[in-house]
N, C-alpha and C positions, 0 to 999 in steps of 0.2 A: 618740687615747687608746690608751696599748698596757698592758696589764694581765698582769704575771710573779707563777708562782706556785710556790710550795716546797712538798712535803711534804704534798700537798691531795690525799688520796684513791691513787690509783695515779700519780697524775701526781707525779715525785723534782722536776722542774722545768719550768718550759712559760712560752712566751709565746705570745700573742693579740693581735690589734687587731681593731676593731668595719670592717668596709666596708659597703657596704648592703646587700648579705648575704653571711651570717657561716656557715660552716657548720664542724660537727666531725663527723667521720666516724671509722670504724674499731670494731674491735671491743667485743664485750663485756666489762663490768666494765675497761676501761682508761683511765676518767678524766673520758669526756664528761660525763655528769649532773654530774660535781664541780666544773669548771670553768662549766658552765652554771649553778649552783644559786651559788656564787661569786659569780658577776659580776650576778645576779638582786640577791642578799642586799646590795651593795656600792649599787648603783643603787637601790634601793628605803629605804636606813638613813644614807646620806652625810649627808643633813643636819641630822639626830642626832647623827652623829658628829664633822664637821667643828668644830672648837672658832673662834671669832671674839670678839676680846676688843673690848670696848668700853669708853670711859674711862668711870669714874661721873660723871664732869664733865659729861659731854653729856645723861646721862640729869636729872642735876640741872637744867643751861641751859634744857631743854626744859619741865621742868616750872616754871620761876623766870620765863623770857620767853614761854616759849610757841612757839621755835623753834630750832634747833640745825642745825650744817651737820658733814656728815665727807667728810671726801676718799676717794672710793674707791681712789684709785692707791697711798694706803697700803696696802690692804689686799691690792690685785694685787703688788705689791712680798711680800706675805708669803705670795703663794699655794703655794708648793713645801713651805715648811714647813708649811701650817695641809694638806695635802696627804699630808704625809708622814705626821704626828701622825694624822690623822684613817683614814689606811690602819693605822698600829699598830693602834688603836683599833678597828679592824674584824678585825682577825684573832683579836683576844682574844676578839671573839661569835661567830666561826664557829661555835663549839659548839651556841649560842643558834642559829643561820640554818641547820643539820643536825641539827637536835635529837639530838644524842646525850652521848657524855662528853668532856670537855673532855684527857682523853690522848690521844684521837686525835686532835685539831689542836697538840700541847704545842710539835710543831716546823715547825707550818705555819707561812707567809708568804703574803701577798697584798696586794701591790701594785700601783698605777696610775701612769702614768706619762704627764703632760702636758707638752707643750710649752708653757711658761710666757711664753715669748716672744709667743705667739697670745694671749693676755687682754687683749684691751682693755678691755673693761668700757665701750664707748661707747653702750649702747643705751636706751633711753627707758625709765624704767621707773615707774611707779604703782601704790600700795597704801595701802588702808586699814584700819583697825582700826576695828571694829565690833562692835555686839551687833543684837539686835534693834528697841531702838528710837534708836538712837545710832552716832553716829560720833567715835570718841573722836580720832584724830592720824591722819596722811598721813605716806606715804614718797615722794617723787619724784624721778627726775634724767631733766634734758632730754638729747637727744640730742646726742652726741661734747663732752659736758660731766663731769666727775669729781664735779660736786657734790652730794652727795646732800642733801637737805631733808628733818628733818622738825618737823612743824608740827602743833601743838595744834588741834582745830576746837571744842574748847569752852572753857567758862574754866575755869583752871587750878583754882577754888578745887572744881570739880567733878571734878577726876579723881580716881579711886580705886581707880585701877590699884597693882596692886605696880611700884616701879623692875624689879624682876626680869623681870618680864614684859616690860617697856615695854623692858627688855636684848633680853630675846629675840627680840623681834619686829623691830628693827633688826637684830639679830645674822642672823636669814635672811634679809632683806632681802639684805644683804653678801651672803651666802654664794650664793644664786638670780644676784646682779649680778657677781657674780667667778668662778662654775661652771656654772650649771646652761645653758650654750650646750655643754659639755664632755659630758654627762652624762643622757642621754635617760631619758624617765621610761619604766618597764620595766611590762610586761604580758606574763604568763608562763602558759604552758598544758603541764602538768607531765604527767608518764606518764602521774601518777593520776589524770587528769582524770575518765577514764571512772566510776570509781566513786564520785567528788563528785558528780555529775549525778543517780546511778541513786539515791540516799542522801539526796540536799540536804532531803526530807521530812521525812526522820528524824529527820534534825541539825538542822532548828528544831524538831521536837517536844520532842527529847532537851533540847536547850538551854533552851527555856521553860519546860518544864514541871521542871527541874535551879534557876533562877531563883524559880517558885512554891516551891517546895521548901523552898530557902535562905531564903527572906522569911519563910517559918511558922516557921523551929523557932530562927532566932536574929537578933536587930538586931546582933552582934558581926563578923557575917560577913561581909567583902566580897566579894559574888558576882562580880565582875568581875576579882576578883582568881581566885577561883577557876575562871569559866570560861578565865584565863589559862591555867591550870593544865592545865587540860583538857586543853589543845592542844599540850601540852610534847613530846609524843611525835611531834610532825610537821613535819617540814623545813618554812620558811619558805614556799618555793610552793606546798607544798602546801596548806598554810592559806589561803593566799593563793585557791589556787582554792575551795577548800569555800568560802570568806566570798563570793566572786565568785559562785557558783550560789547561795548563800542569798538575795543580794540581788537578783536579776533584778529583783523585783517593782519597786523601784526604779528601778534602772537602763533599762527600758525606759522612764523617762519620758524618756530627752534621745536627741538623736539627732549620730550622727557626723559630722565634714566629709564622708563618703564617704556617706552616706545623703543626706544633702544635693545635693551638687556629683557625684556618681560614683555613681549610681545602677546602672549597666550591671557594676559590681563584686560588688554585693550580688546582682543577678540571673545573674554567672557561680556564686558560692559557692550559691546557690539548684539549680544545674544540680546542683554538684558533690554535694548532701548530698538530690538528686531531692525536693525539697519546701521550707521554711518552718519554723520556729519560731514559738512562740505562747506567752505567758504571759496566763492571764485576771485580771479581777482579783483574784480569789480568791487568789491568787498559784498555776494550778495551771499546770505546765508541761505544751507537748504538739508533738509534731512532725505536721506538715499536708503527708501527701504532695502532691508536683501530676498524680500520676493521678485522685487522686482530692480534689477538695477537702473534699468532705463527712468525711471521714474524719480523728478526730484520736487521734492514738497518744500514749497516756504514754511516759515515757523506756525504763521497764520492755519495753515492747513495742517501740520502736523499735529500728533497728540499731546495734551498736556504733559501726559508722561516723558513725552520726545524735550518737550519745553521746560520741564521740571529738572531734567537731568544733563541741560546743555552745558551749566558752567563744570557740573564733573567732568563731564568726557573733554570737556577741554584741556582739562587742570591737567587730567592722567596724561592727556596722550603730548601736551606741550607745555609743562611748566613746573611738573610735580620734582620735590627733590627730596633727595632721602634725607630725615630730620625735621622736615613739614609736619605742620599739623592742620589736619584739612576738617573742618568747622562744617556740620550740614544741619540746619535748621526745621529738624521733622525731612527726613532724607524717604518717609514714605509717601508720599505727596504725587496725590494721582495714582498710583503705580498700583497693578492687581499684586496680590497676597503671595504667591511667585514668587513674582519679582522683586516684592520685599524680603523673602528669604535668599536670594541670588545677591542682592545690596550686602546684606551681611554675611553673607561669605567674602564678597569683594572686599568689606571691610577689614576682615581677619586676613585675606592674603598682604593689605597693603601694612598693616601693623606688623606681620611677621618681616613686610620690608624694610620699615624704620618710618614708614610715615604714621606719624599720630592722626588715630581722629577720633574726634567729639561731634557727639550729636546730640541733640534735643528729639522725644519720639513720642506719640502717642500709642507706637507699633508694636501690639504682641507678640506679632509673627517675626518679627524683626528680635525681641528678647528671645523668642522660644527657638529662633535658629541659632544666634549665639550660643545656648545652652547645649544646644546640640553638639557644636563644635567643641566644648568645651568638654563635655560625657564621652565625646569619644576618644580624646586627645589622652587617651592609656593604653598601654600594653598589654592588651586581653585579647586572646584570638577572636571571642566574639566580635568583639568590637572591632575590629580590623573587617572582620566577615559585613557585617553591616555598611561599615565607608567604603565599601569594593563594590556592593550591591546597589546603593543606593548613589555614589556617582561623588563622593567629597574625598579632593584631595589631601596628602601632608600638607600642603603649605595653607590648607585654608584652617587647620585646629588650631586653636588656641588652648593655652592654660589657665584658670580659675586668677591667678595672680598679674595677668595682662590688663587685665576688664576693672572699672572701678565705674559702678554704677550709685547713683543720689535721687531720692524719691523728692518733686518738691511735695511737699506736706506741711499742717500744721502738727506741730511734736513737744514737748516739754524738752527744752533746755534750761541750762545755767546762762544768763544774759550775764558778759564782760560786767563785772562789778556788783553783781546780786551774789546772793547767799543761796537763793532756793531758785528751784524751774517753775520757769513759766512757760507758759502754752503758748507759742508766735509761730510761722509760718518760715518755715529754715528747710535745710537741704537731711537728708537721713541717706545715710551709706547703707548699702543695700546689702543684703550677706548674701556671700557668692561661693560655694560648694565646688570644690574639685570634682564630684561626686553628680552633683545634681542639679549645677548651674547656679543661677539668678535666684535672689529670690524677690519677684517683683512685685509686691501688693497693690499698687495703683491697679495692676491689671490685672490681676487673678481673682480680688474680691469681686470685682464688676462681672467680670466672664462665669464665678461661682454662683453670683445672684441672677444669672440668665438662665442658667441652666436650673436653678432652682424653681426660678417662674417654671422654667416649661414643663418640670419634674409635675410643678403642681396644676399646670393645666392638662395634661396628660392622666395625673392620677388623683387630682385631689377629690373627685366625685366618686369613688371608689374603693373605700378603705380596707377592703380585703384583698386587693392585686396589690396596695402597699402592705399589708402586714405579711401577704405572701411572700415580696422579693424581699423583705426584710427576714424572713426565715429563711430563704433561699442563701441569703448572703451568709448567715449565720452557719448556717449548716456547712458551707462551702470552707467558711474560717477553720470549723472545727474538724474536718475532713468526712463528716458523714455521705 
């Protein structure tokens, strides 16, 4: 999946592809949150947007016999287009997915772009329609077969569904059987997380007692409409995280394939955040250091680090699934230089699992761990000598071909429909070495011009200790 974008924030034009990890790098205000928040709003809205037309003929057959057949290879035959339409269709809501005014996207673009040639659509798929004491019709197609079924489970003179619905509900079928192998469900952990955590109290008080409210003073009101409203002033992840912290109390009833099957993951992120999460039933949240267990701290009293990393530990330990792609917006935030190397090893175990992630970073220590994992990731006894010594498992290396790293930058491209490059502020793929890792410029020029300052406060008043270690080095090259 390669995803090109126009006129979206700083970025004049930029491409991107998803590898199992994704990283954007480079400075401030030059386009990463826009391109992240993008491709969040795009993965999270497709299947709203994606239009799949169905004959009224089949809805009719179904209700008249009680069962109805469509050929999916129709509909893979129509994927570029239901593709292209359904990206128009999304750039018109950017406004809606950045909450702000619809002239600042009036000349964005954002699109995705698949290899249509890879859809097969051969895989097994079941679904029912349901309420709670009923099963109203079935969708199914066997395996490396096109045919989809579906099929009445009560009798016809009992249904009392709208056709519309009974559209819709085949229509995502299509759409799940013709994309969603393309298109990973996204979970996004935004700057603002911190202050969603420290607040999420509030925000159900506010919101309940905003609902009691609405119910006393008029039955004309749709409250639901109006808590829409409420939220208008907030980029899509961002809501997205607040709704995420409101519901813990939920959400901690299911547990993830990795709490499950990869227990030793939740007890590395337990190192990294030195304690434990707890929600009682009360729904009150608390962090459980492991100095001391008796001890339990609200979010208020816990460390920003503790508060920085709450929606993670949540996602691993109750929601994560394999095929996820977990979105972290500057995933160093707050956290000592440690702990940002410990981050990206967790990263590398969870992509060697199958969950993607992408992040936005300002973090060297964060690129220069990758790189590590990657340097080691050969069959050299050295190298083996060193991950045994210094404490890194198999499962945390990666390969140079996993990683797909984007400087934002200003760069000479070719702009759509020009002849020659022009200088605009775009994405630049980063060249990444089996050998020697990343090669990250945003962050090596800045760290070489630090170290040159202090080269030169240390020796610039002294020109014969520099002509010295400059002999010294020379002599050492030549082997005298």
């Amino acid at each position: 999946m390669r995803v090109l974008v126009k006129n979206l924030g700083a970025l004049k034009q930029a491409e991107f592809s998803l590898g199992d990890i994704t990283i954007i790098c480079g400075g401030n205000n030059t386009g990463k949150t826009y391109a992240t928040y993008a491709l969040f709003g795009f993965l999270s809205t497709w299947r709203e947007l994606f239009t799949v037309k169905i004959h009224p003929d089949k809805v009719k057959q179904l209700l008249d016999e009680g069962v109805t057949h469509i050929d999916v290879s129709e509909y893979v035959a129509q994927a570029e287009q239901i593709l292209s339409q359904g990206c128009q269709t999304y750039t018109q809501q950017l406004p809606k997915i950045f909450a702000t005014s619809a002239d600042r996207f009036k000349e964005s673009e954002f699109q995705v772009i698949l290899d249509t040639q890879e859809i097969r659509a051969t895989g097994k798929y079941d679904r029912k329609m349901r309420s709670a004491n009923a099963e109203f019709f079935a969708i199914s197609k066997q395996e490396d077969d096109t045919d989809l079924v579906i099929s009445l489970l009560i009798e016809k003179e009992k249904v009392k569904i709208p056709p519309d619905v009974i559209t819709h509900f085949i229509a995502g079928a299509l759409k799940d059987i013709v994309f969603s192998s393309f298109f990973p469900k996204p979970f996004i952990a935004s700057a603002e997380r911190t202050g969603a955590v420290i607040f999420r109290k509030k925000l159900n008080f506010v919101r309940n007692r905003l609902l009691e409210e609405v119910s006393q003073v008029s039955k004309s009101i749709d409250p639901f409409e109006l808590l829409l409203k409420d939220y208008q002033d907030y980029a899509l992840p961002v809501k997205t995280n607040v709704e995420f912290t409101r519901q813990l109390e939920s959400i901690v009833k299911d547990e993830s394939f990795i709490a499950q099957q990869h227990s030793e993951i939740l007890a590395n992120f337990a190192d990294i955040i030195g304690g434990e999460y707890m929600v009682t039933r009360n729904d009150e949240l608390y962090y459980v250091p492991k100095m001391s267990k008796k001890i339990k701290l609200t979010m208020d009293e816990s460390s920003s680090a503790v508060r920085s990393l709450l929606d993670i530990g949540f996602y691993l330990r109750h929601v994560a699934q394999r095929g996820d792609l977990l979105m972290i917006d500057e995933p160093e935030l707050n956290l000592h230089p440690e702990n940002q190397r410990r981050v990206a090893r967790l990263f590398a175990r969870l992509a060697n699992l199958g969950i993607k992630v992408f992040i936005t970073t300002h973090s060297d220590y964060i690129i220069k761990e990758l790189n590590t994992l990657i340097m080691l990731n050969h069959d050299k006894p050295h190298l083996k000598r060193i991950a045994q010594r210094e404490g890194y498992q198999p499962e945390e290396l990666i390969t140079a071909s996993q990683i797909k790293v984007y400087i934002a930058e200003e760069a000479l491209i070719k702009l759509e429909g020009g002849h020659r490059k022009t200088s605009c502020q775009t994405l630049v793929a980063a060249n990444i070495d089996p050998e020697l890792g990343i090669e990250a410029r945003s962050f090596d020029q800045t760290i070489d011009k630090m170290n040159q300052i202090q080269q030169d406060i240390l020796w610039d008043d002294e020109p014969e200790k520099i002509l010295f270690i400059e002999n010294l080095k020379f002599n050492q090259l030549v082997g005298k």
